[in-house]
C-alpha distance (Angstrom), angle and dihedral (degrees) to the residues before:
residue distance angle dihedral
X1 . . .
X2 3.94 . .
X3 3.89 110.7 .
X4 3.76 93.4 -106.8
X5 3.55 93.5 48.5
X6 4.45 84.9 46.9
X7 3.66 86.8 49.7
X8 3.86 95.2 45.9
X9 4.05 89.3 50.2
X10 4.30 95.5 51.2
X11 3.29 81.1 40.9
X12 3.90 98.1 66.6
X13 3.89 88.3 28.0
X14 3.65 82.7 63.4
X15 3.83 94.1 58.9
X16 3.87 92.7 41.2
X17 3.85 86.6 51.0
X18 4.26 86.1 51.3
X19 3.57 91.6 53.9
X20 3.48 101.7 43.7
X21 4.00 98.7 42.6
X22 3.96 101.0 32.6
X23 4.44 82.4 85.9
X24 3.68 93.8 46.5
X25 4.13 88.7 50.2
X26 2.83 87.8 59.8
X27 4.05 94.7 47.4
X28 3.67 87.0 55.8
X29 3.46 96.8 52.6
X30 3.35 90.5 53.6
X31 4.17 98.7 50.5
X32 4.25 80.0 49.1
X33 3.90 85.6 61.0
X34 4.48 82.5 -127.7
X35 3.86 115.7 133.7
X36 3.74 112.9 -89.1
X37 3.30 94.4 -101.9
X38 3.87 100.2 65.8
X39 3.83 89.8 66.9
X40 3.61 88.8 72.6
X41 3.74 93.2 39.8
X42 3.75 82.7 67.9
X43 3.21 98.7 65.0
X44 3.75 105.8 54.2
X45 3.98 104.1 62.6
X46 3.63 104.6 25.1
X47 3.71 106.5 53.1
X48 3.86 88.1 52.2
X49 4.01 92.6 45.2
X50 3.59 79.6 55.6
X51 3.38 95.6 46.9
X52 3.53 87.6 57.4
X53 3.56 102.1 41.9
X54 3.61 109.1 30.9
X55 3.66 136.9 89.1
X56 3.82 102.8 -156.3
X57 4.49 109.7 92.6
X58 3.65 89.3 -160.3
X59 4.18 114.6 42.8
X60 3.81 121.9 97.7
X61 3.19 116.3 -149.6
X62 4.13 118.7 -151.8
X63 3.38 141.3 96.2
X64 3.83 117.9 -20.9
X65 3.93 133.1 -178.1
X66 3.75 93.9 -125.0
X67 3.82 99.6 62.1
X68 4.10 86.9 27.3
X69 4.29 89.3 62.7
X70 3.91 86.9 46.8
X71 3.40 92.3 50.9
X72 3.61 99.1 49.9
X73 3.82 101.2 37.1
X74 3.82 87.9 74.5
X75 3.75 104.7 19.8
X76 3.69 88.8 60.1
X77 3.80 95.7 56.8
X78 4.18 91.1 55.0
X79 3.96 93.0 46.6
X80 3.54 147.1 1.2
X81 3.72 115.7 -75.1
X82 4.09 113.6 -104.7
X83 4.48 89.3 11.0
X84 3.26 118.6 126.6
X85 3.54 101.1 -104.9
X86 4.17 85.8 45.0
X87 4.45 79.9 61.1
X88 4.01 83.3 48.6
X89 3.31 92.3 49.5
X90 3.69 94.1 51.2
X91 3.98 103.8 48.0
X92 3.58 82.5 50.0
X93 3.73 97.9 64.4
X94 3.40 94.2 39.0
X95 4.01 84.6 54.7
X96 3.57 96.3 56.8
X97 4.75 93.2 35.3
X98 4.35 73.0 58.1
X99 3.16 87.4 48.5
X100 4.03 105.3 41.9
X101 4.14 83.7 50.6
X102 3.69 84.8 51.8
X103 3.58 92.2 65.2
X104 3.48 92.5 38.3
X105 3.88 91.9 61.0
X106 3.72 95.7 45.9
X107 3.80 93.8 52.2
X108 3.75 94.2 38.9
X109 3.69 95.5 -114.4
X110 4.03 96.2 162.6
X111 3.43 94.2 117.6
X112 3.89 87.4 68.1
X113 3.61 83.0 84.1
X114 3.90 85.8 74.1
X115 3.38 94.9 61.2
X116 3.90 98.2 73.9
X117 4.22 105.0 60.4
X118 3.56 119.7 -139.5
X119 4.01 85.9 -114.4
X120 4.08 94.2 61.9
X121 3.56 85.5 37.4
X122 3.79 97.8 57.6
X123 3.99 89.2 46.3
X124 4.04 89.3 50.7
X125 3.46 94.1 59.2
X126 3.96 95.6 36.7
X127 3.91 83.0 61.0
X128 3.94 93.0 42.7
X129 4.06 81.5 55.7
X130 3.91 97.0 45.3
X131 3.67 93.2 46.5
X132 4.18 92.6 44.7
X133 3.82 99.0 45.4
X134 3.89 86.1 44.7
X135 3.67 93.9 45.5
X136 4.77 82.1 47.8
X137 3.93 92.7 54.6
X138 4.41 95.4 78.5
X139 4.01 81.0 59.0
X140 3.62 97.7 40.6
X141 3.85 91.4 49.1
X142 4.37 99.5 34.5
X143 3.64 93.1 -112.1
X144 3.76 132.4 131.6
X145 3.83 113.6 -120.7
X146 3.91 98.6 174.3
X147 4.04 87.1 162.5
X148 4.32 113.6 105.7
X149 4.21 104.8 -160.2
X150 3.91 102.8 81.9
X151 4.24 79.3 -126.9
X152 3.64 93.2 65.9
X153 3.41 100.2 47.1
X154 3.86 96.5 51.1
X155 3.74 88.9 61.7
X156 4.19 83.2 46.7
X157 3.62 89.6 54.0
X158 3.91 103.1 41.0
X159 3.98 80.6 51.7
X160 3.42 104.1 54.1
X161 3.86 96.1 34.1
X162 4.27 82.5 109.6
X163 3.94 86.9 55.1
X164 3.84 93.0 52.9
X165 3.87 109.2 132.1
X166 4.11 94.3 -116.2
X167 4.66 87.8 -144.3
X168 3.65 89.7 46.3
X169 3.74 93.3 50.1
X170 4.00 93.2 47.8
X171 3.84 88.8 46.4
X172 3.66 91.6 56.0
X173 3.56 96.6 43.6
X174 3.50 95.4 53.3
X175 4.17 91.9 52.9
X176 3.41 85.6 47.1
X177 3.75 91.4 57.2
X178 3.56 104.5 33.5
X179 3.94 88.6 49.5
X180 3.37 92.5 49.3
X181 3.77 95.9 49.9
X182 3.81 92.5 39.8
X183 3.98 83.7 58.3
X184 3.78 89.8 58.5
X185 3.90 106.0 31.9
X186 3.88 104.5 32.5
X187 3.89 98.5 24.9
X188 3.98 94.8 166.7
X189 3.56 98.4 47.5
X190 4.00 124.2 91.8
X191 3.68 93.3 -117.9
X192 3.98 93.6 159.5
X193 3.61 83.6 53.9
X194 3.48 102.6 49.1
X195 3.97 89.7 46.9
X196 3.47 96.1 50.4
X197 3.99 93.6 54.1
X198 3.23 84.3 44.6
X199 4.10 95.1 44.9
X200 4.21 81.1 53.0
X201 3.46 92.7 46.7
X202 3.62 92.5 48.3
X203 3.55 85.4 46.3
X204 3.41 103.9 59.4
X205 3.57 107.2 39.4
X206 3.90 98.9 42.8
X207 3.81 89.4 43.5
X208 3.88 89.9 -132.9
X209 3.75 85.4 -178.1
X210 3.74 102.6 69.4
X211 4.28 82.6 58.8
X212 4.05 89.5 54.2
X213 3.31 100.2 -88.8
X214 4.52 108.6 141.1
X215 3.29 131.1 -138.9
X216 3.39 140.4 -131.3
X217 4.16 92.1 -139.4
X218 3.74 131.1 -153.4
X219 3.41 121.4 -11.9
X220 3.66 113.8 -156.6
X221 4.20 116.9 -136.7
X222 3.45 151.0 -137.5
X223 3.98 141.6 37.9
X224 4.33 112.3 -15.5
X225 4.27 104.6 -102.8
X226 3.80 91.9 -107.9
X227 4.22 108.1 -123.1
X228 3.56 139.2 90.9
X229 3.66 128.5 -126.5
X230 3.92 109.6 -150.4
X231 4.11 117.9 -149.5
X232 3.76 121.5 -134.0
X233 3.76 118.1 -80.5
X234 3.23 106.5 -88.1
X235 3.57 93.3 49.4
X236 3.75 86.5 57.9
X237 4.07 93.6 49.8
X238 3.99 88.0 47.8
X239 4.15 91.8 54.6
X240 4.27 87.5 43.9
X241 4.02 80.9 87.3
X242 4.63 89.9 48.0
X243 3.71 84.6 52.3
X244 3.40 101.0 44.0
X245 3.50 93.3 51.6
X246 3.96 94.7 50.5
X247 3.11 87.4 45.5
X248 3.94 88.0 66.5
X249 2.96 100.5 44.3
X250 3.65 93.6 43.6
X251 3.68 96.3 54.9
X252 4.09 90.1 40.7
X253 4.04 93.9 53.1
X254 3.55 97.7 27.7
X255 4.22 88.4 60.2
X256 4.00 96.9 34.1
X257 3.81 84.2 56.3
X258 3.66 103.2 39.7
X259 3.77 90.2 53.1
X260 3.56 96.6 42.4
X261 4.03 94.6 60.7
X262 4.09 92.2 35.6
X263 4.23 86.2 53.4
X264 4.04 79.4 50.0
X265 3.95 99.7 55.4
X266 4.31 91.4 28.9
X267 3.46 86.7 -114.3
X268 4.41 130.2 141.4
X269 3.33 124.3 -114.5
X270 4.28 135.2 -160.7
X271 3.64 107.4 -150.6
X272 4.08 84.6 -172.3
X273 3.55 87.8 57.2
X274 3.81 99.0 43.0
X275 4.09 86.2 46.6
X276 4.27 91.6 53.6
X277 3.88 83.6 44.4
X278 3.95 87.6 50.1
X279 4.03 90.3 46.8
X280 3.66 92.4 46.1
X281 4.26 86.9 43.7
X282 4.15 87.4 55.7
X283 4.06 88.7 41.6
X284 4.03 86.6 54.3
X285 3.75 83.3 42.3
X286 4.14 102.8 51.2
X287 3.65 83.4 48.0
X288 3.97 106.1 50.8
X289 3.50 100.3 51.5
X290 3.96 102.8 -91.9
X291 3.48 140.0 95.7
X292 3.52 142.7 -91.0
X293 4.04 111.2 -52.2
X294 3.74 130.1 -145.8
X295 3.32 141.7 -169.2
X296 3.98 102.4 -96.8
X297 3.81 124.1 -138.3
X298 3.40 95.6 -172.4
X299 3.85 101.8 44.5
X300 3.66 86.4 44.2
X301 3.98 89.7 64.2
X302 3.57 90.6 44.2
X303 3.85 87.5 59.1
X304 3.37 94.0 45.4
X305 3.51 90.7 48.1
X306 3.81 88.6 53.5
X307 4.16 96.0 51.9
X308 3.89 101.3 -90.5
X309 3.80 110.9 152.0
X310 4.05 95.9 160.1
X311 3.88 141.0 34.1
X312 4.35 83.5 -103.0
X313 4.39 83.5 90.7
X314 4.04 87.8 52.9
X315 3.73 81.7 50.5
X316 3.54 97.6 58.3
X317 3.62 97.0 35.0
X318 4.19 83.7 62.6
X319 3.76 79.3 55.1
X320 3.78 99.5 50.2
X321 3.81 88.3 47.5
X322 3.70 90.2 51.8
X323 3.72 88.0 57.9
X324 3.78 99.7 51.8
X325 3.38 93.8 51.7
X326 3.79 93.1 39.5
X327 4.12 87.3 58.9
X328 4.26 116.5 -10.1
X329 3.90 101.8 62.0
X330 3.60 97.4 96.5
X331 3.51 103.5 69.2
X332 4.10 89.9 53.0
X333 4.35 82.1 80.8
X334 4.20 78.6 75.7
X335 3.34 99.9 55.9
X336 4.20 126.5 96.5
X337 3.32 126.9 -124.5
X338 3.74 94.4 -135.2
X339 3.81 83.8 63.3
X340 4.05 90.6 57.7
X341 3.70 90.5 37.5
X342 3.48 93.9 51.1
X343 4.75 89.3 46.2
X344 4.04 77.3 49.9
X345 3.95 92.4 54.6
X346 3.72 98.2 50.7
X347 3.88 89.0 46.5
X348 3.65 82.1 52.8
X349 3.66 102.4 50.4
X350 3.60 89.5 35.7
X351 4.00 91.7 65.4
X352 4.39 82.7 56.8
X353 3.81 94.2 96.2
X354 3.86 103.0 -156.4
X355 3.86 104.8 172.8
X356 4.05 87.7 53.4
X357 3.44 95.3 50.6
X358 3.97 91.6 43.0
X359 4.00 78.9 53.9
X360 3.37 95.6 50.2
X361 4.01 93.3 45.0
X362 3.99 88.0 56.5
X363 3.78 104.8 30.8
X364 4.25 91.8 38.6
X365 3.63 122.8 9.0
X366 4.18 90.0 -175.4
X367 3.67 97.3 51.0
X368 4.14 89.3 46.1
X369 3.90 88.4 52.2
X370 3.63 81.6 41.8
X371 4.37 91.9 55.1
X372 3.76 93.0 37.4
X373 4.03 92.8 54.9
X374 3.65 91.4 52.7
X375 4.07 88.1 46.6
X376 4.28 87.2 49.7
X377 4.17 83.9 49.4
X378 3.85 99.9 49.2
X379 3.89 91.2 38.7
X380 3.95 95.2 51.2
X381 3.65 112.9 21.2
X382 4.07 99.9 34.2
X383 3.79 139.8 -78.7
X384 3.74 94.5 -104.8
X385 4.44 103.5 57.0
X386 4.14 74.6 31.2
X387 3.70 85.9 69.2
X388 3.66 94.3 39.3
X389 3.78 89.4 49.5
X390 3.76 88.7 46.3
X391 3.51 88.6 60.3
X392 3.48 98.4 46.3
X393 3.68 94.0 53.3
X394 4.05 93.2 55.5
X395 3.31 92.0 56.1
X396 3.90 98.3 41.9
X397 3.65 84.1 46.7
X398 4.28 87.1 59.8
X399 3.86 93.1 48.1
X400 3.62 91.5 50.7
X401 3.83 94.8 50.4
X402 4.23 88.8 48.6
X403 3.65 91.2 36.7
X404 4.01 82.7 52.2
X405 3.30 106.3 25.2
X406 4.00 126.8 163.3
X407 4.28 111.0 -82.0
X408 3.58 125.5 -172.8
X409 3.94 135.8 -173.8
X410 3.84 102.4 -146.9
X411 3.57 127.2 -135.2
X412 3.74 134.5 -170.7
X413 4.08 118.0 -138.2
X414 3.79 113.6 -176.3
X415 3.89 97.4 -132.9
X416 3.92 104.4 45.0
X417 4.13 95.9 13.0
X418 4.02 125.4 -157.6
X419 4.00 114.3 44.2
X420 3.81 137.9 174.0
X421 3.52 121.3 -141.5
X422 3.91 126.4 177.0
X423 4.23 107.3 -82.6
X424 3.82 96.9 -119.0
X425 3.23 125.5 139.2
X426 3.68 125.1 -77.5
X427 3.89 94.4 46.3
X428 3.51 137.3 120.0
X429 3.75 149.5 173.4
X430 3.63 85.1 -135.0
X431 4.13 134.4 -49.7
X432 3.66 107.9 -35.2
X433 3.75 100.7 -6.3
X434 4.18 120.8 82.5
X435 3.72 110.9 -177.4
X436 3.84 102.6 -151.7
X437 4.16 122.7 -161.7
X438 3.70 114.1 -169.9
X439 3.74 103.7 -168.9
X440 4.07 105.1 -149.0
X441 3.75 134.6 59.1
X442 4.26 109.2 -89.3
X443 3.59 118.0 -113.4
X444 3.95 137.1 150.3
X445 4.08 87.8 -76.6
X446 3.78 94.0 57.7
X447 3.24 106.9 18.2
X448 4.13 98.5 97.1
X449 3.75 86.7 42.2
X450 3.35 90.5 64.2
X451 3.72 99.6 47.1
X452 3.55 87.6 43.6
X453 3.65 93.0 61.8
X454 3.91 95.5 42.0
X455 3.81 80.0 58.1
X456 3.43 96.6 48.6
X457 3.95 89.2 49.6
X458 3.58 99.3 52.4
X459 3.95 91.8 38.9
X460 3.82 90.7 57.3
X461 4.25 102.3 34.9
X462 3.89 99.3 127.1
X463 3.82 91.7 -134.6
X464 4.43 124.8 35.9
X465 3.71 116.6 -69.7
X466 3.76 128.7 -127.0
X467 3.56 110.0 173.4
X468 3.46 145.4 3.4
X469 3.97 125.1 -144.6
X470 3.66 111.7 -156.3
X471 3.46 104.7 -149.9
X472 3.96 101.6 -150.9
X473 3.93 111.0 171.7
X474 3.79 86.7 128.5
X475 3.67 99.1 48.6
X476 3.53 105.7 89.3
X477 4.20 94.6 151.8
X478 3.66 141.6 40.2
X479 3.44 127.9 -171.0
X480 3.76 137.7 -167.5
X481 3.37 102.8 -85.5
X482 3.33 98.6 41.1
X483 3.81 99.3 53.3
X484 4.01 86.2 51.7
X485 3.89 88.6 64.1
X486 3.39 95.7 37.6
X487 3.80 90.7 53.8
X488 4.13 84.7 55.8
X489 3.57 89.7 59.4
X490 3.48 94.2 46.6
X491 3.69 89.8 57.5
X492 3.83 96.4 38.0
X493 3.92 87.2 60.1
X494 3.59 99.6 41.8
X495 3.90 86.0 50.6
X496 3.84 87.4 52.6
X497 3.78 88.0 43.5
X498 3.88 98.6 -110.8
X499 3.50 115.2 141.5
X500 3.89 116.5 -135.0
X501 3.79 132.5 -151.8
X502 3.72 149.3 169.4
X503 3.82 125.7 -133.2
X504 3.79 133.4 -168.7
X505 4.14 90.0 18.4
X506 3.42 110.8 -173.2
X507 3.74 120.1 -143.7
X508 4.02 91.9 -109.5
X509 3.75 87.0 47.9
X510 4.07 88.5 45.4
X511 4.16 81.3 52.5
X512 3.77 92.9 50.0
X513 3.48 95.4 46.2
X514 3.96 98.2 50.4
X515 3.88 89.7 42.8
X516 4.23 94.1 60.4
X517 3.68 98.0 32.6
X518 3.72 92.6 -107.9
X519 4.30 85.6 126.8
X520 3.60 90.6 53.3
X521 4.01 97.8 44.3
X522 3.76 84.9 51.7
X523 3.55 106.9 39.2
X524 4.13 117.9 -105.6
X525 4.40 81.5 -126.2
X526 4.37 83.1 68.4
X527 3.99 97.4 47.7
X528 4.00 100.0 95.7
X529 3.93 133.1 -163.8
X530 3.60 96.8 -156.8
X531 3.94 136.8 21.7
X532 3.99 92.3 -117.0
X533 4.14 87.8 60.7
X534 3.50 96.1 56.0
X535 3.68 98.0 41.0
X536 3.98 90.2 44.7
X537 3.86 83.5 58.8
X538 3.54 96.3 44.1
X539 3.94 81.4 58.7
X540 3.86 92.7 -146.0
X541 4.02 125.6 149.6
X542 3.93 86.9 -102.0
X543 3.80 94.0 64.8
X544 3.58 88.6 78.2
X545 3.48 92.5 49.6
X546 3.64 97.6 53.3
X547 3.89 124.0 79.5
X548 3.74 116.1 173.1
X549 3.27 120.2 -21.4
């Protein structure tokens, strides 16, 4: 396609964007506990300081209900949701998230991104979803549910369930539904859009509040005041922890979606670039009168959806905001908060990704105990230590598969050659030689695991050992620690009379071993390129049998 036609097509996948994410703007301003309007404010400065900035053609960058339930679940404990000091509050944390990415970009942190796996990061926003669509269901039903922890407001809801305002519940229901269908029937088409015009419409003319129905009220217009109103300093210490937990999350979902829609279209993508485009995005943001701004899987589907194949359809949908606000606020006054609560709850249960956790039940049990932990965390204690605790786990998780990693004893059979079977004790390569394949790099975790099993090995060979062949393709590092225990086992064997060597050393292994005396305990003649050297000096049958490995 020409680049007039290209243009011509974001273009009109900006609009289609506009009308299908103005509602659930508005829906994340609400889960952020900011006034209505500020959802809108997000999208005018930071998808163009994106734009700018970024590398990624296809992420939108505004509001998004991950970083939105952060922000509230502390922010609404030092000041009253939607006050002015609450609006304070918020620019300031999305000063200093701008800021953390800031420092992220100029030190090249990108690969922090890495450090939150796509297993904890399915169960943080599974929690985010249980805890918003529980927190939507007082609206939806006409009840109050003053309580914060997700607990709490359970027990509210089951209470007041024979208070529920019976038009406000049937209202809801029917948003629910139709939004939900609309999703899966008409999956282009601004459906939230079309039902909240005509939930306002509805709402004005059939005077739905004189039956019970609540309002949202007025809904003040035009451009944000441009400014920023800093708290005191301890204010700013307490929301250090907000931002740095947007910030991870930011960086983590920002990256995971940028490269999943650039692997889609063949195209490269600079997650340093994307993050200064993100910092600059929550600059715009702390500025402008919204919120802190993230890079938006969902809204970046729905723009694909709608056409967009560069940051031009962010552009315009800046521009389309613009315009509502400019002229279309007033009419919001009409519209019921069981309507918004109801766009929030499909958001909500929309983040709770079912097929990849049915995945992750089948394909790996641990790591879907591992997701739905993290999901039980967020949900109960709080989206903010639930990001902490996500992060925590994704690393534990990555100790515990290096501190157990995969080990083999190899064996040789004429017609399909090289095996692995499980190192326990009682096998061998063949009499007297066990050829041993520890499949992580050794550090001060590991390291007496691995001895421990050599041990175990030689202990329980049916017939005398001679040597042992560390296979060590996987053992790229060696640290301190480790080489201290693995120079005990090099002089327990050699005291037993068991010979010891390394096979497949890599030249940062080679380095390693030199630089803590592990070469020299060994003997340099016993550190092997290849498998066929060291079993050629073992002088076993299988050296003839083995070429080049």
């Amino acid at each position: 396609m020409g680049g007039r036609g290209a243009a011509l097509r974001d273009t009109l996948a900006g609009v289609t964007l506009a009308c299908m994410n103005i509602p659930q703007l508005l829906g994340y301003a609400r889960i952020a506990g900011m006034p209505l309007i500020a959802g809108l404010y997000t999208a005018i400065l930071a998808p163009v300081a994106f734009a700018i900035f970024g590398s990624s053609r296809h992420l939108v960058v505004a509001a998004d209900s991950g970083t939105a339930a952060i922000l509230a679940g502390t922010l609404s404990q030092m000041a009253a949701p939607g006050s002015t000091h609450y609006l304070s509050l918020a620019a300031t944390t999305a000063l200093l998230t701008a800021g953390l990415l800031l420092f992220a970009r100029i030190f090249r942190l990108g690969f922090l991104a890495d450090f939150m796996s796509r297993t904890v990061l399915v169960g943080f926003l599974t929690g985010v979803g249980i805890q918003v669509s529980i927190a939507m269901l007082g609206d939806m039903l006409g009840i109050a549910v003053p309580a914060r922890s997700t607990i709490l407001q359970v027990w509210q809801i089951t209470r007041g369930l024979p208070r529920s305002n019976v038009p406000t519940l049937i209202l809801s229901s029917l948003m629910v539904t139709a939004i939900l269908g609309g999703r899966r029937a008409l999956p282009r088409m601004p459906v939230a859009l079309v039902l909240v015009v005509g939930a306002i419409w509805a709402s004005r003319v059939l005077r739905l509040a004189t039956l019970g129905v609540a309002t949202i009220g007025p809904v003040p217009g035009g451009l944000p005041a441009f400014g920023l109103s800093l708290p005191t300093w301890s204010e700013t210490l307490q929301l250090l922890p907000v931002a740095a937990s947007c910030f991870v999350v930011i960086v983590a979902q920002s990256a995971a979606t940028a490269r999943a829609f650039a692997m889609r279209y063949d195209e490269r993508t600079d997650e340093d670039a994307d993050i200064l485009g993100l910092a600059v995005a929550n600059g715009a943001a702390a500025v402008s009168g919204a919120f802190v701004v993230n890079g938006s899987p969902t809204q970046t589907a729905m723009a694909d959806r709608a056409g967009a194949r560069s940051q031009l359809a962010q552009v315009v949908l800046a521009v389309c905001v613009i315009v509502v606000l400019s002229v279309l606020t007033s009419p919001l006054q009409y519209l019921p908060r069981c309507v918004l609560g109801a766009i929030v709850f499909t958001i909500a249960i929309g983040m709770i990704d079912v097929p990849t956790l049915r995945a992750m039940r089948l394909e790996s049990p641990g790591e879907f105990q591992l997701a739905v932990v993290t999901a039980a965390a967020v949900a109960i204690i709080g989206v903010q230590d639930g990001v902490l605790l996500a992060v925590a786990l994704s690393l534990l998780r990555h100790v515990r598969q290096s501190y157990r990693p995969h080990t083999a004893v190899l064996q040789f059979d004429p017609e399909h050659g090289w095996s692995n079977v499980p190192a326990t004790p009682g096998q061998q390569t063949e009499p007297g030689l066990i050829l041993y394949r520890f499949g992580a790099d050794l550090f001060y975790a590991n390291a007496n695991r691995f001895a421990d099993e050599v041990h175990a090995l030689v202990d329980g060979a049916p017939c005398p050992v001679r040597r042992v062949v560390i296979e060590a393709d996987a053992i790229t590092n060696l640290d301190y620690t480790a080489a201290r225990i693995v120079l005990l086992l090099i002089n327990e064997l050699t005291r037993r009379q068991v010979e010891i060597a390394f096979a497949r050393v890599s030249p940062s292994l080679r380095a390693d071993m030199d630089r803590h005396g592990v070469t020299a305990a060994v003997g340099s003649d016993r550190l092997f390129v290849t498998r066929h050297e060291a079993l050629t000096a073992a002088q076993g049958p299988l050296a003839g049998r083995e070429s080049s490995a």
